[in-house]
C-alpha positions as CSV (number, residue, x, y, z in Angstrom):
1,X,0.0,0.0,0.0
2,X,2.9,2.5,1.2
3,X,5.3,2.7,-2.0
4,X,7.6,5.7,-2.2
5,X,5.6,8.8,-1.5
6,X,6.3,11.7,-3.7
7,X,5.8,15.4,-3.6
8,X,6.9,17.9,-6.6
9,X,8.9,15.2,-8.0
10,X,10.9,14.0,-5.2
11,X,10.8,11.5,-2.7
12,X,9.6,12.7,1.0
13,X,11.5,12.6,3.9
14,X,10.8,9.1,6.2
15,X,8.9,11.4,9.0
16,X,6.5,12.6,6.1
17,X,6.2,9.0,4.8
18,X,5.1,7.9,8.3
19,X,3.0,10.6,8.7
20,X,0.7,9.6,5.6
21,X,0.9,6.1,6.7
22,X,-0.7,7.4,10.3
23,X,-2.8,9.6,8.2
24,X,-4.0,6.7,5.8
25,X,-4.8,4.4,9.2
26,X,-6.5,7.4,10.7
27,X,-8.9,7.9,7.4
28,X,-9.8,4.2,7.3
29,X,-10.8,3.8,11.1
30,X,-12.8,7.0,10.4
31,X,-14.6,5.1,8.0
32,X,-14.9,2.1,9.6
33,X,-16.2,3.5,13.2
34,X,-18.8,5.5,10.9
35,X,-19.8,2.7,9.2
36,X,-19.7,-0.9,11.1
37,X,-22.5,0.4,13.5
38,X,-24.7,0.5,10.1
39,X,-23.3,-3.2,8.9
40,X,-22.2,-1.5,5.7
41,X,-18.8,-2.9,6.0
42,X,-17.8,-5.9,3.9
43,X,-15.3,-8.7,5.1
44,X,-12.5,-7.5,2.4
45,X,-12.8,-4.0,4.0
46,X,-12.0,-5.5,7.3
47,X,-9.2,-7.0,6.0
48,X,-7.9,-4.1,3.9
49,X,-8.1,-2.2,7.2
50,X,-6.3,-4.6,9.1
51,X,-3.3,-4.5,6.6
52,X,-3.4,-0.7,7.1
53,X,-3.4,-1.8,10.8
54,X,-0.7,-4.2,10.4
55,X,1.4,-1.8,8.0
56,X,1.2,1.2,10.6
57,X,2.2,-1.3,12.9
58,X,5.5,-2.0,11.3
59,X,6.1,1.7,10.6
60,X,5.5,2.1,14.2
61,X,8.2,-0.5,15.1
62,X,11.1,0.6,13.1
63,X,10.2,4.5,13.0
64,X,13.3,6.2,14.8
65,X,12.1,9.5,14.0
């Protein structure tokens, strides 16, 4: 999901990378909460979620800042 973010042509910096990962978790359990009340979420969504969950996860672990 996370390839090499790029802004204006060149690549970002690692803490601006790991800040759209947290941003891109952050948006997705936004939807989620909002919408698994409702049962409007699907099983793949769950699972695309939890690899968002899963990838911040890693980011989290090797992030040194």
């Amino acid at each position: 999901m996370i390839e090499e973010n790029r802004r204006i042509g060149r690549p970002m910096c690692r803490s601006a990378n790991f800040a759209v990962v947290l941003r891109v978790a952050q948006w997705e359990l936004d939807q989620v909460a909002f919408r698994l009340p409702r049962g409007e979420v699907s099983r793949s969504e769950r699972h695309k979620l939890a690899d968002v969950l899963t990838e911040l996860a890693d980011h989290l672990r090797d992030y040194e800042g």
